[in-house]
DSSP file (Angstrom, degrees, kcal/mol; ACC not computed):
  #  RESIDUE AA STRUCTURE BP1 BP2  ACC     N-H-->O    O-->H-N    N-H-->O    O-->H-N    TCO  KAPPA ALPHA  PHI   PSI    X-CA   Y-CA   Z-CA
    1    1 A X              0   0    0      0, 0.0     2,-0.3     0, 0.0    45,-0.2   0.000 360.0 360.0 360.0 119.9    0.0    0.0    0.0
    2    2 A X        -     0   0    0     43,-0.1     2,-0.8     1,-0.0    45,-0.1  -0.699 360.0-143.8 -93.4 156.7    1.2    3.4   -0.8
    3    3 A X        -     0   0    0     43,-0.9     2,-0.2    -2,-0.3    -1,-0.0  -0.880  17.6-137.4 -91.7 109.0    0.7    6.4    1.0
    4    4 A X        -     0   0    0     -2,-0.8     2,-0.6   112,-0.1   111,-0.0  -0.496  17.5-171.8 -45.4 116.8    0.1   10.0   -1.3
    5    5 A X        -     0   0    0     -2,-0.2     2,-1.2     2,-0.0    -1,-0.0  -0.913  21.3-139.4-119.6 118.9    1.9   12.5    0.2
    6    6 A X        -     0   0    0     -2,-0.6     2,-0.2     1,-0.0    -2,-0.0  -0.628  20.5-147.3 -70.2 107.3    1.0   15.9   -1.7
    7    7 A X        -     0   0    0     -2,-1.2     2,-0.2     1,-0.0    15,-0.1  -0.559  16.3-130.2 -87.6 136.6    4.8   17.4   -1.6
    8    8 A X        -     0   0    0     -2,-0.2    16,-0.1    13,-0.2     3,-0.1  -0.609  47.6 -80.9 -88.5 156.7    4.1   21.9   -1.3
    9    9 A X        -     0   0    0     -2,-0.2    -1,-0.1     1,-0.1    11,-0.0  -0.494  57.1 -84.6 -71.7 143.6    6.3   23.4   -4.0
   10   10 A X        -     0   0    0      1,-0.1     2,-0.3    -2,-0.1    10,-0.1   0.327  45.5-130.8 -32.0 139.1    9.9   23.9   -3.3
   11   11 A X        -     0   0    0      8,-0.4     8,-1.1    -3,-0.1     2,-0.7  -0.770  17.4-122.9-102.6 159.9   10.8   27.4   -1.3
   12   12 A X        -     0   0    0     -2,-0.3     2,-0.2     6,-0.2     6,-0.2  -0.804  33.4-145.3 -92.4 136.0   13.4   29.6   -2.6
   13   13 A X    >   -     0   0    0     -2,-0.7     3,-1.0     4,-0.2     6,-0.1  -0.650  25.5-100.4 -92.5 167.5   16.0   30.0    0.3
   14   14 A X  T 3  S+     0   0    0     -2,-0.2    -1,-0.0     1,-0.2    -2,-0.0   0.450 117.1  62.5 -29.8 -48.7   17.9   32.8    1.0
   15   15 A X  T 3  S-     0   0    0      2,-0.3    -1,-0.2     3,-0.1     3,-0.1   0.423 115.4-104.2 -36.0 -43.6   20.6   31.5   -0.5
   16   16 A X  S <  S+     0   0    0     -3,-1.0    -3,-0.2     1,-0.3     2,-0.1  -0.186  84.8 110.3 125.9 -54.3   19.4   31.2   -3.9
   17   17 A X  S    S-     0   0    0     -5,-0.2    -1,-0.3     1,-0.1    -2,-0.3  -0.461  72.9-107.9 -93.3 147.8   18.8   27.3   -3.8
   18   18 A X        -     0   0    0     -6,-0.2     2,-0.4    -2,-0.1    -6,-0.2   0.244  25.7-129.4 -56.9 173.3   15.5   25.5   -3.9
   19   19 A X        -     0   0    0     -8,-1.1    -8,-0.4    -6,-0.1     5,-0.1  -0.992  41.5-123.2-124.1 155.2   14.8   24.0   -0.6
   20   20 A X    >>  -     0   0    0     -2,-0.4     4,-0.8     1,-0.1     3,-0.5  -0.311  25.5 -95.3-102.5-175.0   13.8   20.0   -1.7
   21   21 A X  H 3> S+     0   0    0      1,-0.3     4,-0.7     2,-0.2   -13,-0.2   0.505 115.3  59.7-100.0  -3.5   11.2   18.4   -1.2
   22   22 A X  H 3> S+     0   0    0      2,-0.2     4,-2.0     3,-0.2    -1,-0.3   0.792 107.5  50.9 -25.2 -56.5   12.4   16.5    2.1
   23   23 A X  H <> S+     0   0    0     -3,-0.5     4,-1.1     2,-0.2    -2,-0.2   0.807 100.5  55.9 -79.3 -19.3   12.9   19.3    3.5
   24   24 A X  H  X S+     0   0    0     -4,-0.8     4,-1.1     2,-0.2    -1,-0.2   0.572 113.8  49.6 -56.7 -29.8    9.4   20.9    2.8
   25   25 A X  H  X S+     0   0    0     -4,-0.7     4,-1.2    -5,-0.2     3,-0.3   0.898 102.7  54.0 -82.5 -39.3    8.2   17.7    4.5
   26   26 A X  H  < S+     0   0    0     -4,-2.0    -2,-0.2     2,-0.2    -3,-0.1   0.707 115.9  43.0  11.3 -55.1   10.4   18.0    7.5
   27   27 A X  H  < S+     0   0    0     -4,-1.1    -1,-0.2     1,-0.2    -2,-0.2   0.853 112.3  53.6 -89.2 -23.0    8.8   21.9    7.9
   28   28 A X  H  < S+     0   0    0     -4,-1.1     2,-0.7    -3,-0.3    -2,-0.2   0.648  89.9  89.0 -85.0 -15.9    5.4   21.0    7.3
   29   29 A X     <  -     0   0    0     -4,-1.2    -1,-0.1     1,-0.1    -4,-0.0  -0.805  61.9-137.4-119.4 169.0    4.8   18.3    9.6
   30   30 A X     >  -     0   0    0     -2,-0.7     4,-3.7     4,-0.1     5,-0.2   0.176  38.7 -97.6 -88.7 161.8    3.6   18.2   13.1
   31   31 A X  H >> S+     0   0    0      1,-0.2     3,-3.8     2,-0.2     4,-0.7   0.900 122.7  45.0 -26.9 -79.6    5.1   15.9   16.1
   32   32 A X  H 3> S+     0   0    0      1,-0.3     4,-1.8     2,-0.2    -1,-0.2   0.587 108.7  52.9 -57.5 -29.1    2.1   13.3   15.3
   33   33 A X  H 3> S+     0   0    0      2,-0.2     4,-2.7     3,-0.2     5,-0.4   0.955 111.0  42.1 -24.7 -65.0    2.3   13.3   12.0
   34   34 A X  H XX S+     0   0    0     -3,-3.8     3,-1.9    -4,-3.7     4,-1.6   0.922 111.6  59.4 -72.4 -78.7    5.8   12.5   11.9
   35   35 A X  H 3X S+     0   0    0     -4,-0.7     4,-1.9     1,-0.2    -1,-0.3   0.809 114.7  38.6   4.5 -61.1    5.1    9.8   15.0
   36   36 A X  H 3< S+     0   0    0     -4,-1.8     4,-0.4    -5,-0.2    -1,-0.2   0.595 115.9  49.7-103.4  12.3    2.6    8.1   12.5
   37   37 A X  H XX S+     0   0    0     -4,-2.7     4,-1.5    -3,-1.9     3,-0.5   0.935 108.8  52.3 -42.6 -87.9    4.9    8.7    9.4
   38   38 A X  H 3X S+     0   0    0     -4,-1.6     4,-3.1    -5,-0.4    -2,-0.2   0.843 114.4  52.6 -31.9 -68.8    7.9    7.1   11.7
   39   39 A X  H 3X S+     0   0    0     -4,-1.9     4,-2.1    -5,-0.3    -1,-0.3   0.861 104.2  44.0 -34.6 -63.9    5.2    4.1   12.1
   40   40 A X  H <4>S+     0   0    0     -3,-0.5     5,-1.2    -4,-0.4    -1,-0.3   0.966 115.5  57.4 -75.6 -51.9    4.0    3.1    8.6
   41   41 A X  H ><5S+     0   0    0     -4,-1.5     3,-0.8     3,-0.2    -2,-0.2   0.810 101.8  50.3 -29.3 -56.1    7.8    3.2    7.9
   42   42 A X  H 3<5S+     0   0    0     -4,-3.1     2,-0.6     1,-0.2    -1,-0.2   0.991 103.4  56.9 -58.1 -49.5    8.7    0.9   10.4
   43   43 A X  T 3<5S-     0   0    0     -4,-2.1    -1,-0.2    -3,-0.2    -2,-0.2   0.276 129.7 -95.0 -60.5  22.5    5.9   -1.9    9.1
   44   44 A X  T < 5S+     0   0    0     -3,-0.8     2,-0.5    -2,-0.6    -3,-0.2   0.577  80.7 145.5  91.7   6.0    8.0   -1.5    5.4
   45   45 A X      < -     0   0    0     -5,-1.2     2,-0.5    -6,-0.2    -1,-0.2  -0.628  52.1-122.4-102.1 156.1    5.8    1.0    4.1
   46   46 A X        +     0   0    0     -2,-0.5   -43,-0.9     1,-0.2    -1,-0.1  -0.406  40.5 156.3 -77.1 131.1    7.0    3.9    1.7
   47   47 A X        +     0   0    0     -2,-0.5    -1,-0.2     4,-0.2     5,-0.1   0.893  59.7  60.2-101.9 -39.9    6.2    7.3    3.2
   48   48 A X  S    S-     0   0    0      9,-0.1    -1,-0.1     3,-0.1    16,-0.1  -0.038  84.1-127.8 -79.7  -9.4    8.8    9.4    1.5
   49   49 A X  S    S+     0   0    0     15,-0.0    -1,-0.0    -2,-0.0   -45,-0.0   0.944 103.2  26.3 -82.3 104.8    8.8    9.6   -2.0
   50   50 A X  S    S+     0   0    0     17,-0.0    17,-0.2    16,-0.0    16,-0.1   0.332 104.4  97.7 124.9  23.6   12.6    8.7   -3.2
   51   51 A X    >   +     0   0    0     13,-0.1     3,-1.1     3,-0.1    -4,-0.2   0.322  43.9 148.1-130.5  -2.4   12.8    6.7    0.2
   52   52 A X  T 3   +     0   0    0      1,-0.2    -7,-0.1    -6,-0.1    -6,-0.0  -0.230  67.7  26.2 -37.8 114.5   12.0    3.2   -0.8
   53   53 A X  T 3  S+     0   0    0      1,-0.4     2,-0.4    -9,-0.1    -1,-0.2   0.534  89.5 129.4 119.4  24.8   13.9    0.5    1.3
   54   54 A X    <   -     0   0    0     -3,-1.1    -1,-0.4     1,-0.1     6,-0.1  -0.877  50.7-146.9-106.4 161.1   14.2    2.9    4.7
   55   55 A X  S    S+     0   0    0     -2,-0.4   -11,-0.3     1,-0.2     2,-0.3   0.800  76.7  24.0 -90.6 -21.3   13.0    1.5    8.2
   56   56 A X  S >> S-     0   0    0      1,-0.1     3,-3.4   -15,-0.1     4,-0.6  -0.979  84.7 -99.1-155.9 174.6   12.0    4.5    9.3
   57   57 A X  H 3> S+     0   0    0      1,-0.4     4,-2.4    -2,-0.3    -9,-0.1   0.479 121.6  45.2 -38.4 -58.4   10.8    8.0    8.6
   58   58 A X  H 3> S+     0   0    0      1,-0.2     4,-3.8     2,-0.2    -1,-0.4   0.846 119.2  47.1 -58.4 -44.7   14.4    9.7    9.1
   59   59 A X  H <> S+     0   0    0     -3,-3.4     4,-1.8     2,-0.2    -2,-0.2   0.999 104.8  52.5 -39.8 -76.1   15.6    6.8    6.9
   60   60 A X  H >X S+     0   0    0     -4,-0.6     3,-3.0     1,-0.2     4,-0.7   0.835 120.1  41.8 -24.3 -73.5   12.8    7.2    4.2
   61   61 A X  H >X S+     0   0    0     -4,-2.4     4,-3.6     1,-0.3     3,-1.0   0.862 115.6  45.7 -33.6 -63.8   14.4   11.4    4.4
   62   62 A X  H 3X S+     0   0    0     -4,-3.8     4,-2.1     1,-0.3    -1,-0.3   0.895 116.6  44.5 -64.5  -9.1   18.2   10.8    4.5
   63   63 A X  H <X S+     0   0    0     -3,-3.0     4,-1.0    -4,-1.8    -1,-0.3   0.842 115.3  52.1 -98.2 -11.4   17.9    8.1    1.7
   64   64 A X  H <X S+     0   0    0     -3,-1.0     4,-2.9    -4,-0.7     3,-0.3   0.893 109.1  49.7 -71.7 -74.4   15.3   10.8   -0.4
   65   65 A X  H  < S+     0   0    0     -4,-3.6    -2,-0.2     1,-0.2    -1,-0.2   0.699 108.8  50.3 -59.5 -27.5   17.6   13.4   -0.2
   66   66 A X  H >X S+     0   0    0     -4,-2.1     4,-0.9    -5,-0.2     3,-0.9   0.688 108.4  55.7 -45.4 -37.1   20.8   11.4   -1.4
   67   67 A X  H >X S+     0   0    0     -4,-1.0     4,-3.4     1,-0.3     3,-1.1   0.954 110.2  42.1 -74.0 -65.4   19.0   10.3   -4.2
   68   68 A X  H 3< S+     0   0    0     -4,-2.9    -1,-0.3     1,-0.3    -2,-0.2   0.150 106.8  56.6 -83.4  29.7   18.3   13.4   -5.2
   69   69 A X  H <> S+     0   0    0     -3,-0.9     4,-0.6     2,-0.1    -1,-0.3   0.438 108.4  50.1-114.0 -28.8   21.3   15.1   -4.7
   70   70 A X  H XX S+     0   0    0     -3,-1.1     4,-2.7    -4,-0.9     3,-0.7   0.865 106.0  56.1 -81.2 -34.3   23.1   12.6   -6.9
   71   71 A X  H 3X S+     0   0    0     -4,-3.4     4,-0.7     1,-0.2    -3,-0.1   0.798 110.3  46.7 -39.2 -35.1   20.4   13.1   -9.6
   72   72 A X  H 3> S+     0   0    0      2,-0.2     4,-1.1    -5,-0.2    -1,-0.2   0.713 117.6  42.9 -77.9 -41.6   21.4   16.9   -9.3
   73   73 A X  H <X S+     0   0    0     -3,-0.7     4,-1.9    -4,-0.6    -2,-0.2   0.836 112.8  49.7 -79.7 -38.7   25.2   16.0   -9.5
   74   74 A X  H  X S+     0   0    0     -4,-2.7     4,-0.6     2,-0.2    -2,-0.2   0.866 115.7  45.4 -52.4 -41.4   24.7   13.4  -12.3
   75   75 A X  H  < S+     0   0    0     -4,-0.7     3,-0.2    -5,-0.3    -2,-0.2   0.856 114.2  47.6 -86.7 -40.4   22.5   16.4  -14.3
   76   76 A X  H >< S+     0   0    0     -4,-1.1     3,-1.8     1,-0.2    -2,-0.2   0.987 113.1  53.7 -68.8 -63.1   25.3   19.4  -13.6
   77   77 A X  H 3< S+     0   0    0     -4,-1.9    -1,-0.2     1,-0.3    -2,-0.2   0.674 121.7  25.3 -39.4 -33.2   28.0   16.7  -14.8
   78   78 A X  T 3<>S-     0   0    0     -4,-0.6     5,-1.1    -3,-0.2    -1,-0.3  -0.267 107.5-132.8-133.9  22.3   26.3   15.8  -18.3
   79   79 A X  T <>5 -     0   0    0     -3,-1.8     4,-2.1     3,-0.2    -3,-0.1   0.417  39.5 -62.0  41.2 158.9   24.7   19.1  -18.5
   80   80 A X  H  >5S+     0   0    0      2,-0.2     4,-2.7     3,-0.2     5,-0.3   0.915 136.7  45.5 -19.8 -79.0   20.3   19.3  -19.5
   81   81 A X  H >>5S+     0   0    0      1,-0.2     3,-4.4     2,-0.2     4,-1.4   0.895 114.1  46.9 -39.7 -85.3   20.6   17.7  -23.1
   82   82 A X  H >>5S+     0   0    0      1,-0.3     4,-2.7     2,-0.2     3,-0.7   0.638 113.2  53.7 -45.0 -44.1   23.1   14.7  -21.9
   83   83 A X  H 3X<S+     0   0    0     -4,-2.1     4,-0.7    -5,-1.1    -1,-0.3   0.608 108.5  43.6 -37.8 -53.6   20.6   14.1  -18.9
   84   84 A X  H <X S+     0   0    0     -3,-4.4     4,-2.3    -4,-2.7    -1,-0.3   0.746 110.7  58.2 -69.1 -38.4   17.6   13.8  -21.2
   85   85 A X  H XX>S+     0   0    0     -4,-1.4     3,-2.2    -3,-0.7     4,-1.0   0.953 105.7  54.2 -65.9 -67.7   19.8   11.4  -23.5
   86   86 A X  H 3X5S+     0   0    0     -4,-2.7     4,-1.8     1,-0.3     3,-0.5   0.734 108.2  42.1 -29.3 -53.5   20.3    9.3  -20.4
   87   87 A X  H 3X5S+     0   0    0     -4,-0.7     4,-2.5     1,-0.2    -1,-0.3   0.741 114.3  62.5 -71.1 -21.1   16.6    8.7  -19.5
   88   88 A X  H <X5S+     0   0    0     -4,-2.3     4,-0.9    -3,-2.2    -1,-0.2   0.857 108.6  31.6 -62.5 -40.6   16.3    8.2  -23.1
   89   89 A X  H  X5S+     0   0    0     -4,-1.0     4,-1.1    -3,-0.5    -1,-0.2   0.585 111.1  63.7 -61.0 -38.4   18.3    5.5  -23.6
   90   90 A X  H  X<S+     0   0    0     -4,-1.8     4,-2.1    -5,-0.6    -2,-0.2   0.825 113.1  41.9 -64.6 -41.6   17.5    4.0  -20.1
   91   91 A X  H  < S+     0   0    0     -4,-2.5     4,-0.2    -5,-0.2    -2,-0.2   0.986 107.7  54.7 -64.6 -40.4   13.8    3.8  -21.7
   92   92 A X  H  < S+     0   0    0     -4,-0.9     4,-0.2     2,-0.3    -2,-0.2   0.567 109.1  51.6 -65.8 -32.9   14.8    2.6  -25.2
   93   93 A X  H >X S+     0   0    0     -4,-1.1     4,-3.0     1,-0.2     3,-1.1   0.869 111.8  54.4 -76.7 -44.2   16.7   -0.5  -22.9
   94   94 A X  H 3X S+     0   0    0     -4,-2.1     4,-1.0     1,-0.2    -2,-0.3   0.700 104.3  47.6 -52.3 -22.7   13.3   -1.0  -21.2
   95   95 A X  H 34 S+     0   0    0     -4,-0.2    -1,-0.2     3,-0.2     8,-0.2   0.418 108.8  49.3-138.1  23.6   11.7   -1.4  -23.7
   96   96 A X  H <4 S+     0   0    0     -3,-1.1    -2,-0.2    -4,-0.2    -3,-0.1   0.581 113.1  52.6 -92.8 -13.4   14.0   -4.1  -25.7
   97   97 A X  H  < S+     0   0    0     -4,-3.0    42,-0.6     2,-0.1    -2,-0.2   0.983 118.2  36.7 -35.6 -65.7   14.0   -6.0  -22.6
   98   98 A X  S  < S-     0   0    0     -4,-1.0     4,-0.4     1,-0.3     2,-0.2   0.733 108.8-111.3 -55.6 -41.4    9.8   -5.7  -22.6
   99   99 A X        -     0   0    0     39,-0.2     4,-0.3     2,-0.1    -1,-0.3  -0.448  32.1 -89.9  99.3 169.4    8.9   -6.0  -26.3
  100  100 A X  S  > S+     0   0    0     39,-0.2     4,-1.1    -2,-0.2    -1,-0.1   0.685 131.6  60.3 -90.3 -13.7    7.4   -3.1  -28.3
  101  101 A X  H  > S+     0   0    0     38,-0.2     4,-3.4     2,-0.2    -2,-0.1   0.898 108.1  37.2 -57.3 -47.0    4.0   -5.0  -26.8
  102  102 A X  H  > S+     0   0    0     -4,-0.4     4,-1.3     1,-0.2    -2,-0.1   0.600 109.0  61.3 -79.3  -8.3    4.7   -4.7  -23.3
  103  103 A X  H  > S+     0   0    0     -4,-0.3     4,-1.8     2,-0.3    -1,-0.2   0.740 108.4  46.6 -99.9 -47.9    6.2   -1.4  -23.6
  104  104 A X  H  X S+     0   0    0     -4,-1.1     4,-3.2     2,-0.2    -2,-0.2   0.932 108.7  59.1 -47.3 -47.3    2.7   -0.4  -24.9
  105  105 A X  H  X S+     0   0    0     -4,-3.4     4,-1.1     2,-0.2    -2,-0.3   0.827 104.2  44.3 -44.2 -55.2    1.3   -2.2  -22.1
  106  106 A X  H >X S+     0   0    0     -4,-1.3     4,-2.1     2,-0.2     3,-0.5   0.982 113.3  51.8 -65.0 -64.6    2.9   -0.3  -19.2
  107  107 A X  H 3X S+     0   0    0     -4,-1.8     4,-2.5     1,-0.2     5,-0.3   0.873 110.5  54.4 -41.8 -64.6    2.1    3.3  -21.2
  108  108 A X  H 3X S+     0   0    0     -4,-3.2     4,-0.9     1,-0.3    -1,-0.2   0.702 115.6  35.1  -5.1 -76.4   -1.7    1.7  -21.3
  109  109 A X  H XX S+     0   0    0     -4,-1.1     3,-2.8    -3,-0.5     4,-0.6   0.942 122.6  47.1 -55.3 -62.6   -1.5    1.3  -17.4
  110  110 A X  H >< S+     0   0    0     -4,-2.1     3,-2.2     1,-0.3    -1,-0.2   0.919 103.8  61.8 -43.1 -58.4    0.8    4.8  -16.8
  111  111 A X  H 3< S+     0   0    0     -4,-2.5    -1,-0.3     1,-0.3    -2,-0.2   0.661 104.9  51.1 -47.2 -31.2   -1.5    6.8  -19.0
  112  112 A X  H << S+     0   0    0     -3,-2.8    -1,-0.3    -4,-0.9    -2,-0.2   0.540  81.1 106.5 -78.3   1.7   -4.4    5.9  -16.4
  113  113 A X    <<  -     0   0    0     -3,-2.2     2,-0.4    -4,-0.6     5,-0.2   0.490  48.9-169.8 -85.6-159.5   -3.1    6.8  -13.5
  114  114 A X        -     0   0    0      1,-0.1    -1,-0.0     2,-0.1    -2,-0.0  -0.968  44.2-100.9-179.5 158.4   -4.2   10.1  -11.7
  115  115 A X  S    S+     0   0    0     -2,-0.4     3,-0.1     1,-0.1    -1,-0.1   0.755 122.5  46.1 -80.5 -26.2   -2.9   12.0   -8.7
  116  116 A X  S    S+     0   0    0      1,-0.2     2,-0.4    -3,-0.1    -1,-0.1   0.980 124.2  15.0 -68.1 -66.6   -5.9   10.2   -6.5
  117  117 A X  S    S-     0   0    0      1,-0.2     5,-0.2    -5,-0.1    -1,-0.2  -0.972  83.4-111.5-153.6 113.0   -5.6    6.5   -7.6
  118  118 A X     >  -     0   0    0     -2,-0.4     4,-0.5    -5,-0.2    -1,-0.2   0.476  44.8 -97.3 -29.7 177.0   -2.4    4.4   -9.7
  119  119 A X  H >> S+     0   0    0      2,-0.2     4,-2.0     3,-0.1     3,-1.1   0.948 123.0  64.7 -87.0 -40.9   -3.1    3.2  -13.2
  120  120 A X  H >> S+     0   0    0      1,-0.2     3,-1.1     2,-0.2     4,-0.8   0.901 104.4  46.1  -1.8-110.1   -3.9   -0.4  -11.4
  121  121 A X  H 34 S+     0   0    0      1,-0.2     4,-0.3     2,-0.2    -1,-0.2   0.231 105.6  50.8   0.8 -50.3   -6.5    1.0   -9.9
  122  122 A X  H XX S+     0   0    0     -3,-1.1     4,-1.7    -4,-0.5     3,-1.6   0.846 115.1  50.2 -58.2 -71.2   -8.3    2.9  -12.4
  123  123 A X  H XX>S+     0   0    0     -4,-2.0     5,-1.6    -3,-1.1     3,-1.4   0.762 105.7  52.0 -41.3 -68.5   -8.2   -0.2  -14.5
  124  124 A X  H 3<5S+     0   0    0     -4,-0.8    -1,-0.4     1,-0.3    -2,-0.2   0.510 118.2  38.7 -62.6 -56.2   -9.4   -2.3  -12.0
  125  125 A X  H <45S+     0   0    0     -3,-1.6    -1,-0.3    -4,-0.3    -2,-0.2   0.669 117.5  47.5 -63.9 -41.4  -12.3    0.2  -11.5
  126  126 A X  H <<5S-     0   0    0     -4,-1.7    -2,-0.3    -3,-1.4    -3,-0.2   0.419 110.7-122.7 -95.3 -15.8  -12.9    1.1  -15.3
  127  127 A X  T  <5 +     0   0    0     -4,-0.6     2,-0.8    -5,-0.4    -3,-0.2   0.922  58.3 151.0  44.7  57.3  -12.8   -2.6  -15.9
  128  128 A X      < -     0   0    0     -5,-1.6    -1,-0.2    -6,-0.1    -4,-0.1  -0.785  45.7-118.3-117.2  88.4   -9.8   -2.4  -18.5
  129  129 A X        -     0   0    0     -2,-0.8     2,-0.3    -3,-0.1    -1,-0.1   0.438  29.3-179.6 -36.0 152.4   -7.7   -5.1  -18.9
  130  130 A X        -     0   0    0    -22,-0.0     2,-1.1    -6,-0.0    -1,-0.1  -0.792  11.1-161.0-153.5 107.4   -3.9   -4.8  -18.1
  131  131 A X    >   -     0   0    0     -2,-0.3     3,-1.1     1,-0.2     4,-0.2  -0.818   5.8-174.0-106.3 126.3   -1.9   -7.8  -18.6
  132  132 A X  T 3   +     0   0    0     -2,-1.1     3,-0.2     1,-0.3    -1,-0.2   0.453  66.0  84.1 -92.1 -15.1    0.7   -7.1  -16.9
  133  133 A X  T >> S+     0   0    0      1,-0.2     3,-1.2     2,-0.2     4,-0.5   0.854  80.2  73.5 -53.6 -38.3    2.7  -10.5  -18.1
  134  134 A X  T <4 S+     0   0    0     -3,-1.1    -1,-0.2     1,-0.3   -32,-0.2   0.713 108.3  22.9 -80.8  -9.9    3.7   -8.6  -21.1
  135  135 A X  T 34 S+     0   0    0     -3,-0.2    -1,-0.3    -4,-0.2    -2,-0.2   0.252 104.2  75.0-161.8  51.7    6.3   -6.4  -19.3
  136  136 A X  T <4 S+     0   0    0     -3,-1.2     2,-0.3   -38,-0.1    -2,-0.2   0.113 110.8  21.1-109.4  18.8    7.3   -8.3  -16.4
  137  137 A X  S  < S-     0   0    0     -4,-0.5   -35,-0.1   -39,-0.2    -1,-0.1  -0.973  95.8 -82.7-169.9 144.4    9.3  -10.6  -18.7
  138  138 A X        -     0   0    0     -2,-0.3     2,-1.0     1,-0.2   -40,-0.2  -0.073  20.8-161.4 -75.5 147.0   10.9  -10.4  -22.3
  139  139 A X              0   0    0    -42,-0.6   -39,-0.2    -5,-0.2   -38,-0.2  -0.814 360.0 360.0-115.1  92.3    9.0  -10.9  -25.2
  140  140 A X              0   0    0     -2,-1.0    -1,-0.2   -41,-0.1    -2,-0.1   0.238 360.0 360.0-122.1 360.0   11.8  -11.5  -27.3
């Protein structure tokens, strides 16, 4: 189960530099919040968005904020353009792994998706198949 966490847009510091979106969570919530945050973190679940595989809340954060701090050093190293070539290529291996079926299949699924409820979901609701076979394994 994921949690939605509506992230508030980035503040400009003082500085100059954005402040990220860790840290916008950090100032906006309260003790209990962060108390039932901390919680659903320990039972495995993701609170954090970039925070997959921490045991709890402060985990979720530091591992959120690495992430994206090498994303930031990875994009200043290879400048905009090389940056975009990367994800480009990274799709373009996804999706000789997948097949050029299964690679449709996952847009299908993406394309529903909504800031309320995953493209699962939707499907699931809409009653729109999604075989999901087609691009967890290659269809070479």
């Amino acid at each position: 189960m994921w949690m939605r966490l509506t992230l508030p847009r980035p503040k400009l510091l003082s500085s100059g530099r954005q402040q990220s979106g860790v840290a916008a969570i950090r100032t906006m919530s309260t003790e209990q919040e962060r108390r039932e945050l901390d919680e659903l973190a320990r039972r495995g679940e993701t609170v954090v968005p970039g925070g997959t595989g921490g045991k709890s809340l402060e985990a979720q954060e530091h591992l959120a904020e690495g992430r994206s701090r090498g994303g930031q050093a990875r994009r200043e190293q290879l400048g905009t353009e090389g940056y975009q070539e990367l994800g480009h290529k990274g799709g373009e291996t996804r999706k000789q792994q997948i097949g050029h079926e299964g690679y449709q299949e996952m847009g299908r699924k993406g394309g529903l998706s909504t800031m309320e409820e995953s493209g699962g979901e939707r499907a699931t609701k809409a009653g729109i198949p999604i075989d999901e076979s087609k691009y967890t394994t290659a269809q070479h």
